[in-house]
NUDOGU-230983 format. One record per residue (C-alpha): residue number from 1; y, x, z. Coordinates in Angstrom, 3 decimals, padded with zeros to 6 digits. Each point is the difference from the previous one (the first is absolute). Layout:
# residues N
[site NUM,[Y,X,Z]]
...
***
This chain:
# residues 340
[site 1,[007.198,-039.358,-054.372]]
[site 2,[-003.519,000.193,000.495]]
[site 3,[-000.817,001.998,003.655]]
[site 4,[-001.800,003.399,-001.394]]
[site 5,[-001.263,001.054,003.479]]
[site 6,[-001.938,003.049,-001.740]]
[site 7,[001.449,002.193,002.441]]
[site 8,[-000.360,-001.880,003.030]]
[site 9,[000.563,-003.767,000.809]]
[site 10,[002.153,000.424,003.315]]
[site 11,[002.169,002.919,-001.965]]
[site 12,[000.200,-002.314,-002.563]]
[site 13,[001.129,-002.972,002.385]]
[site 14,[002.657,002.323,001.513]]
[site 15,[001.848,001.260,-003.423]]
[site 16,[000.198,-003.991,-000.972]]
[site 17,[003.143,-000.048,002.468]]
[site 18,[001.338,002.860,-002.628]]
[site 19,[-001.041,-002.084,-003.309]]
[site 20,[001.660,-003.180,001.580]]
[site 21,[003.480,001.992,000.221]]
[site 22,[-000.273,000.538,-002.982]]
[site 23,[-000.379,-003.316,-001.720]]
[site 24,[-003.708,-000.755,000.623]]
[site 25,[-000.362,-004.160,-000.100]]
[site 26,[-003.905,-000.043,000.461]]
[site 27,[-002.880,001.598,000.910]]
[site 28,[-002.842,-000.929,-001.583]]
[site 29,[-003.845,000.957,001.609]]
[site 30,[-003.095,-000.808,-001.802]]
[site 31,[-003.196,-000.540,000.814]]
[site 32,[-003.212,000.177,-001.758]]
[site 33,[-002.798,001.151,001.726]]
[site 34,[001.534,002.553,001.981]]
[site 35,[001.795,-000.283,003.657]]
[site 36,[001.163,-003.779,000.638]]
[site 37,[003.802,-000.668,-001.108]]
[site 38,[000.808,-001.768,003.000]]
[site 39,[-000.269,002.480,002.742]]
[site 40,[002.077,002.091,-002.091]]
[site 41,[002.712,-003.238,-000.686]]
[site 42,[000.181,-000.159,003.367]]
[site 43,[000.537,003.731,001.132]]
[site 44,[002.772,000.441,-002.698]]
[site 45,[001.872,-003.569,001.133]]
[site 46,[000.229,002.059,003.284]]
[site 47,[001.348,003.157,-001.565]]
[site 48,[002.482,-001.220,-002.146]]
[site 49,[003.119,-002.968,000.033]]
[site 50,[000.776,-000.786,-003.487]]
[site 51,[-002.116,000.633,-002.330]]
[site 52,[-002.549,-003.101,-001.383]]
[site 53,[-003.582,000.356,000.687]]
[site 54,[-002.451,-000.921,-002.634]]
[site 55,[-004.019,-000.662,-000.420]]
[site 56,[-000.423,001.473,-003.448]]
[site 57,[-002.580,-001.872,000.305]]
[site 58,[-002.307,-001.590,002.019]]
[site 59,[-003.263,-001.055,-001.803]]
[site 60,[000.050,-004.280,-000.295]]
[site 61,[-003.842,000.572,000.781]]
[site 62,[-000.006,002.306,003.413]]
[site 63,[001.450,-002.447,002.184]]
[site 64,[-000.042,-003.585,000.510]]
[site 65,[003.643,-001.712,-001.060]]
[site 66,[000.774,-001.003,003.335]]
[site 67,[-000.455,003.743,001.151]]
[site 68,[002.160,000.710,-002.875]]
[site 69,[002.600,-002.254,001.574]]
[site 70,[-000.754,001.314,003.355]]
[site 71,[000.009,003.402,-000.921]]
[site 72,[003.527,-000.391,-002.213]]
[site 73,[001.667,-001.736,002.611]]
[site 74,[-000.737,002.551,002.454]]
[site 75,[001.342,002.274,-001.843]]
[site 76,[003.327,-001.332,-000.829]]
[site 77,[000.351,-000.593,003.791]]
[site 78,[-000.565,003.659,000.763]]
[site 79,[002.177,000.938,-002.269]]
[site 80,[002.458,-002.486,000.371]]
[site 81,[-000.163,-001.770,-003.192]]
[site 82,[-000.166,002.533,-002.471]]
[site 83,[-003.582,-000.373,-001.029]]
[site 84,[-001.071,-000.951,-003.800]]
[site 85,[-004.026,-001.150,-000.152]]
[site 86,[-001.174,001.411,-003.145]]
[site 87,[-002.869,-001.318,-001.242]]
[site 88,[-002.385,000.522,-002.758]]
[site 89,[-003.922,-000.338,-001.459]]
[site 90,[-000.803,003.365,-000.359]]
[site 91,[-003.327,000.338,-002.113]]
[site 92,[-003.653,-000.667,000.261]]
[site 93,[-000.651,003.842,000.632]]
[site 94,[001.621,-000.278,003.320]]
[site 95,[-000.209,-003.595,001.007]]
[site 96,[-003.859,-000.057,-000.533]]
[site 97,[-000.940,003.361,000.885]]
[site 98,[002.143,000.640,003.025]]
[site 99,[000.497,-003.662,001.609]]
[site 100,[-003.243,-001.325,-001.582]]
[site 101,[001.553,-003.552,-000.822]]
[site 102,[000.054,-001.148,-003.477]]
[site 103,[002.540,000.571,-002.208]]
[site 104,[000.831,-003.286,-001.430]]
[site 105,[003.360,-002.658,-000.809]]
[site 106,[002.664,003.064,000.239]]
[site 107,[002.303,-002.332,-001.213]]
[site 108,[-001.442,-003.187,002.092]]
[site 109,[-000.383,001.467,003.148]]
[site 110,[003.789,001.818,-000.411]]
[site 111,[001.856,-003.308,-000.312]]
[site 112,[-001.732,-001.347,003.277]]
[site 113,[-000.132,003.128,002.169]]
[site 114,[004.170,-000.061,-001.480]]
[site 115,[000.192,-004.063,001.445]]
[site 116,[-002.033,000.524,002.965]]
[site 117,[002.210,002.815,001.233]]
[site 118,[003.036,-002.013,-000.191]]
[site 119,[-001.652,-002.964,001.935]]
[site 120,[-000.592,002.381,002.852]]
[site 121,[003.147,001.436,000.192]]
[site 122,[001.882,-003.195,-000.396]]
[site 123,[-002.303,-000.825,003.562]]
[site 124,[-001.952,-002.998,-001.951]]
[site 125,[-002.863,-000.930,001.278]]
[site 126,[-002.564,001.786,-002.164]]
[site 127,[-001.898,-002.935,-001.974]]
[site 128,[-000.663,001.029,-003.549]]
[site 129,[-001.889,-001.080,-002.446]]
[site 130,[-000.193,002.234,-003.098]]
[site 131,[-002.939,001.178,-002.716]]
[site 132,[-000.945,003.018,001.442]]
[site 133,[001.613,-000.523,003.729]]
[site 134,[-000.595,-002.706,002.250]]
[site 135,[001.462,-000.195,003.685]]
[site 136,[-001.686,-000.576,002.359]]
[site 137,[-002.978,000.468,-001.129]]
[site 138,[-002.149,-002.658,-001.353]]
[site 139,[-003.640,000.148,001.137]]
[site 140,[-000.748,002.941,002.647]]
[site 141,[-000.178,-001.037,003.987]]
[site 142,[002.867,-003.059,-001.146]]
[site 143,[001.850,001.520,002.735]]
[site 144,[002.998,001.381,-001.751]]
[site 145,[003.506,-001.288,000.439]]
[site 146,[003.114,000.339,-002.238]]
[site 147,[001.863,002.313,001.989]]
[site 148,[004.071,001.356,-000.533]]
[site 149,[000.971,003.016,001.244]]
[site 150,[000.987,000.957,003.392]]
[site 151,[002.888,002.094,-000.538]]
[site 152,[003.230,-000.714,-001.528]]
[site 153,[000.290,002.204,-003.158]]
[site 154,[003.700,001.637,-000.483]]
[site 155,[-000.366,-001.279,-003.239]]
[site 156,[-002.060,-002.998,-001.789]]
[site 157,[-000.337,001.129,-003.185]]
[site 158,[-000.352,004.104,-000.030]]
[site 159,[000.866,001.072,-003.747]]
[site 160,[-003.757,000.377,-001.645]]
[site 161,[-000.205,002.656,-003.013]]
[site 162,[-002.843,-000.942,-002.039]]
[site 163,[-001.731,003.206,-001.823]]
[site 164,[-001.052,-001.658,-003.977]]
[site 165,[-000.531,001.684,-003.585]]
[site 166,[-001.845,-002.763,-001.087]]
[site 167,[001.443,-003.217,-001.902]]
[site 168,[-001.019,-002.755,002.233]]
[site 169,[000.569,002.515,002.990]]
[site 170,[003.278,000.570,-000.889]]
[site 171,[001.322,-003.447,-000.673]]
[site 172,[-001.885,-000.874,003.353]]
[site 173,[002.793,002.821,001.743]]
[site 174,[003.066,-001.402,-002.279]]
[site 175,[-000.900,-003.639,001.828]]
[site 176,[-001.135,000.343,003.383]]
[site 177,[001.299,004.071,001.373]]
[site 178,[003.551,001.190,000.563]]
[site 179,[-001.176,003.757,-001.560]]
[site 180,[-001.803,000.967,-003.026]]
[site 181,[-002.019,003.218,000.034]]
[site 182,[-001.403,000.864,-003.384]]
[site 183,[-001.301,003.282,-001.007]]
[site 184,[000.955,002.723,-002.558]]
[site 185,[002.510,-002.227,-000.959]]
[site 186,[001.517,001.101,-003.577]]
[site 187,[003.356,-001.219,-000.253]]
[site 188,[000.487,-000.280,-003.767]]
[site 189,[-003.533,-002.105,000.101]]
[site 190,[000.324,-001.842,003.091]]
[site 191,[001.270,-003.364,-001.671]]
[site 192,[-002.911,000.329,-002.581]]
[site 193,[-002.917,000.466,002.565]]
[site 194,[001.317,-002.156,003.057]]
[site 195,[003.163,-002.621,-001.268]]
[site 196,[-001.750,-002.377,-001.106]]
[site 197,[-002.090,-000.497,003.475]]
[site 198,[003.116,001.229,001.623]]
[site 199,[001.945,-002.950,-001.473]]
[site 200,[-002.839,-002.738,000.589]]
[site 201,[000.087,001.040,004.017]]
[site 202,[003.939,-000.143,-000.001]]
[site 203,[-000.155,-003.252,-001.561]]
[site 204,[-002.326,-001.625,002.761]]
[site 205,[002.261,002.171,002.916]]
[site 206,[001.224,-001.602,002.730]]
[site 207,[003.403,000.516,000.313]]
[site 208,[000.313,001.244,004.155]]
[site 209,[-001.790,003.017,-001.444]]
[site 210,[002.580,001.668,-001.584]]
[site 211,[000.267,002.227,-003.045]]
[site 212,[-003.822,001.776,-000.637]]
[site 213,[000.501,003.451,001.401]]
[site 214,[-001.691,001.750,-002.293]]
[site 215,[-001.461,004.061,001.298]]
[site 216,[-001.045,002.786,-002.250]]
[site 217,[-001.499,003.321,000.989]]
[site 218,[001.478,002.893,-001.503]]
[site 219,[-000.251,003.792,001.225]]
[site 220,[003.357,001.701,000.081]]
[site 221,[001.302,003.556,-000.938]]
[site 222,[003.411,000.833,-001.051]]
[site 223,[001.080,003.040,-001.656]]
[site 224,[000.394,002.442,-002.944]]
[site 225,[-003.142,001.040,000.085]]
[site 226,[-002.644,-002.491,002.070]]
[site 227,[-001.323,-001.439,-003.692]]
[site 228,[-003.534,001.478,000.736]]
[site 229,[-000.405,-001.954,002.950]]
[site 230,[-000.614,-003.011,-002.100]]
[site 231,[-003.489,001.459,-000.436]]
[site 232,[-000.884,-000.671,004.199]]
[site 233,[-000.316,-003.913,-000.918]]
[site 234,[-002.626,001.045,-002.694]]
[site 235,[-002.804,-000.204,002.526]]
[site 236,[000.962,-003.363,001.901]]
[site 237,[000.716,-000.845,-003.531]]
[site 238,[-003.825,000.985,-001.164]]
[site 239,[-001.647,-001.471,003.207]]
[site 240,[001.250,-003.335,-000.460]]
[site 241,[-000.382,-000.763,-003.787]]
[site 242,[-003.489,002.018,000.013]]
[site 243,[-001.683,-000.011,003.222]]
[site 244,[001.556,-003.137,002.417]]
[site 245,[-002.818,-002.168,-001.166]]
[site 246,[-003.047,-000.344,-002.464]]
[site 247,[000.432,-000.435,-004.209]]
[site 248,[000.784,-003.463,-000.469]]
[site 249,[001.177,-000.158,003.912]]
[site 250,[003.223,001.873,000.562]]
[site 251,[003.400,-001.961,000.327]]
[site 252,[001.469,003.456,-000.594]]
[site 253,[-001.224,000.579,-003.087]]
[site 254,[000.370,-003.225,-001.551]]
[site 255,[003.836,000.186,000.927]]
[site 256,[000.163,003.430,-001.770]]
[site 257,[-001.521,-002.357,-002.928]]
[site 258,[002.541,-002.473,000.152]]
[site 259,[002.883,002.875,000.050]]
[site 260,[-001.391,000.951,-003.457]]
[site 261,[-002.267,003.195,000.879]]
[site 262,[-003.108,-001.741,-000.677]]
[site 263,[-002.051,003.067,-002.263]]
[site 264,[001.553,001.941,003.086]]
[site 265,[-001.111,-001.994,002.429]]
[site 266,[-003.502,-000.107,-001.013]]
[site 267,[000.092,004.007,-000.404]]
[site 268,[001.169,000.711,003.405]]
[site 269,[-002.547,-002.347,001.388]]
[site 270,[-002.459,001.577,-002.024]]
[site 271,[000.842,003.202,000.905]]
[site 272,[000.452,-000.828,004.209]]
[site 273,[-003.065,-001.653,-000.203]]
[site 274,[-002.172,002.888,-001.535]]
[site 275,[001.520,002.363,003.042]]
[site 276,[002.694,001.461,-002.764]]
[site 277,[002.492,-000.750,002.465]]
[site 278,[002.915,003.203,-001.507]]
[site 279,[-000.871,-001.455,-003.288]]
[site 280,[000.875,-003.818,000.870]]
[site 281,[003.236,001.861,001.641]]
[site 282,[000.759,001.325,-003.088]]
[site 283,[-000.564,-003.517,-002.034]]
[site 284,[002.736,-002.113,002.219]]
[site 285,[002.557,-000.550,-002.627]]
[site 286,[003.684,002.244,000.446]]
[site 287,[001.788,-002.776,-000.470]]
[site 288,[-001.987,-002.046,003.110]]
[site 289,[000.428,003.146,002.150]]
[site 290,[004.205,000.320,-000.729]]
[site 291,[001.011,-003.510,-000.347]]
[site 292,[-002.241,-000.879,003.741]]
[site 293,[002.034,002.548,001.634]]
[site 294,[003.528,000.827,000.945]]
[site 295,[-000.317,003.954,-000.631]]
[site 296,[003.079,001.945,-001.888]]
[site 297,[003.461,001.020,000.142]]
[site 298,[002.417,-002.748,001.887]]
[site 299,[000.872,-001.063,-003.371]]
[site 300,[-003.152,-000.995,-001.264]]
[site 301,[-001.135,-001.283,003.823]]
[site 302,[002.879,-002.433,-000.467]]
[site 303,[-000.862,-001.207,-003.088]]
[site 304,[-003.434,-000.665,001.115]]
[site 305,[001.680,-002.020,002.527]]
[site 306,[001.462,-001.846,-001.930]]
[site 307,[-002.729,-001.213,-001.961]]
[site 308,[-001.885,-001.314,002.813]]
[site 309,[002.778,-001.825,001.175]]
[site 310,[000.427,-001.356,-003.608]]
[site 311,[-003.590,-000.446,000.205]]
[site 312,[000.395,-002.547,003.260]]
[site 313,[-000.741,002.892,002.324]]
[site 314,[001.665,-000.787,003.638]]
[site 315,[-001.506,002.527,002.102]]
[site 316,[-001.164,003.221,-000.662]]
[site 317,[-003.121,001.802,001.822]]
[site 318,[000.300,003.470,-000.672]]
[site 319,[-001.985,003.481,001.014]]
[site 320,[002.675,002.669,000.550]]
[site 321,[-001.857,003.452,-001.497]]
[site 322,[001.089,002.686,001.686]]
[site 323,[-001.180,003.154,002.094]]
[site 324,[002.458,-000.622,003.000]]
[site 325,[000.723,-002.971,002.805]]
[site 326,[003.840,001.037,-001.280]]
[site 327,[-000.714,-000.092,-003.768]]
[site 328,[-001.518,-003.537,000.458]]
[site 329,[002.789,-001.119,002.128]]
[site 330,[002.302,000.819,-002.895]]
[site 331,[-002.145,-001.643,-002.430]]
[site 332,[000.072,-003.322,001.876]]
[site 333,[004.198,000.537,000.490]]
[site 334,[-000.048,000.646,-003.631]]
[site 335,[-001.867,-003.160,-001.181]]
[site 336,[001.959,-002.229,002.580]]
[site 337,[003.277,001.220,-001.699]]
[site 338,[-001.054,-000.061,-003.684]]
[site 339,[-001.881,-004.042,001.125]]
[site 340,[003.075,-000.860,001.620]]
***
């Protein structure tokens, strides 16, 4: 799951030990232009024992890749190798406006930062030579050395979870990461929107990697009566496909496009855009809102299940909604059972 520190992060922190009882695998934190992930990484690595710590993500743009490597590997010594770096190009909004560097070769720049971080934590001396990085650096004082890193990792290749909706992006994650992290991921229209890149990555996979691990987000409610919190993902929903980026420049929307909601995707943009922001609520198609969630009596939550496994889902990332520390607990000891 996603860490929801709403109510405080260290109270947070503490009921993790609870969550992984109770079948928690991973702990996602994300970071966009709020507090840094990785002071927070590092405090829950100390606070818990089993559970996986993710990035979800870090921003290829807001640190060099060898800090990337740096940063990962200290991480999964802290927390004695469960760390997983996710990673991911965010968008221009937040690249350009908050790190003021230019939002350019998502794609590009992924694939390098991705064989750059593995050279450092396999201790190789860092001389590389790519399009958009170039180690040490060529010009400058000419004083720079290829360095390897002084400590020994616990592990030379931490698991990388590359965040991707778009084609190229995604076959980039099928080839070169051991986890897949798409977004409002449709089960029934997964194969039409992503196999095809899915299947060109897999094809050009190096074997030592494994099967793709593929994570989808889904918030989670089970019971008689917990239907009408499908409508809570209508604004995240909204915010993405109308107001995450300018017409003609949102990834969000043009995925909502390519699930086959184009006239709607254009009216909730429309609508977001204009500062009708319950209206562009109100436009995100029932269909996206029930089939993105796992929300319903056990019986239909385990058919939802299902389907993403059918789908190629391997790991699920879910938000458990409900009032109470012990209602969310059960939620998670729920989904473990009905997964399982």
């Amino acid at each position: 799951m996603f860490l929801n520190y709403a109510g405080g992060f260290a109270e947070t922190v503490v009921e993790l030990a609870d969550y992984e009882r109770a079948g928690l695998d991973i702990v996602f934190v994300p970071e966009a232009y709020s507090f840094d992930a990785v002071s927070q990484l590092g405090f829950i690595a100390a606070k818990t024992e089993r559970v996986q710590i993710a990035s979800g993500i870090f921003q290829l743009y807001s640190r060099t890749p060898a800090l990337t490597a740096m940063t990962a590997a200290g991480l999964d010594y802290v927390s004695g190798g469960r760390f997983m770096l996710g990673l991911g190009a965010s968008g221009p909004q937040v690249i350009e406006g908050w790190h003021g560097v230019p939002y350019d070769a998502p794609i590009g720049r992924a694939r390098e930062v991705i064989e750059i971080c593995r050279m450092v934590w396999r201790r190789e001396r860092l001389a590389y030579r790519g399009r958009y990085y170039r180690l040490p650096l060529e010009g400058g004082t000419g004083l720079g050395k290829p360095l390897k890193l002084i400590n020994h990792p616990v592990r030379e290749r931490i698991p990388i979870a590359l965040a991707a909706i778009g084609p190229k992006n995604v076959t980039l994650a099928a080839e070169l990461a051991e986890s897949w992290m798409p977004i409002f991921y449709l089960p029934e229209k997964a194969a039409d929107v992503w196999g095809g890149a899915v299947a060109e990555g897999t094809a050009k996979r190096d074997p030592e990697l494994g099967s793709l691990d593929v994570i989808a987000h889904a918030a989670l409610a089970i019971g008689d009566d917990v239907t009408p919190l499908r409508d809570l993902g209508r604004p995240q929903l909204a915010l993405y496909i109308g107001g995450m980026g300018a017409r003609g420049r949102n990834f969000y929307n043009d995925l909502a496009r390519r699930l086959g909601y184009e006239a709607e995707a254009k009216a909730i943009q429309d609508a977001y855009l204009d500062g009708r922001k319950a209206e562009a609520e109100a436009l995100v198609p029932a269909e996206l809102v029930e089939r993105t969630s796992l929300i319903g009596p056990e019986s239909y939550v385990a058919e939802r299940i299902a389907a993403y496994r059918e789908a190629g889902v391997t790991t699920l990332n879910v938000t458990p909604l409900a009032p109470s520390l012990e209602a969310r607990i059960r939620l998670i000891e729920q989904v473990r059972a009905l997964a399982d």
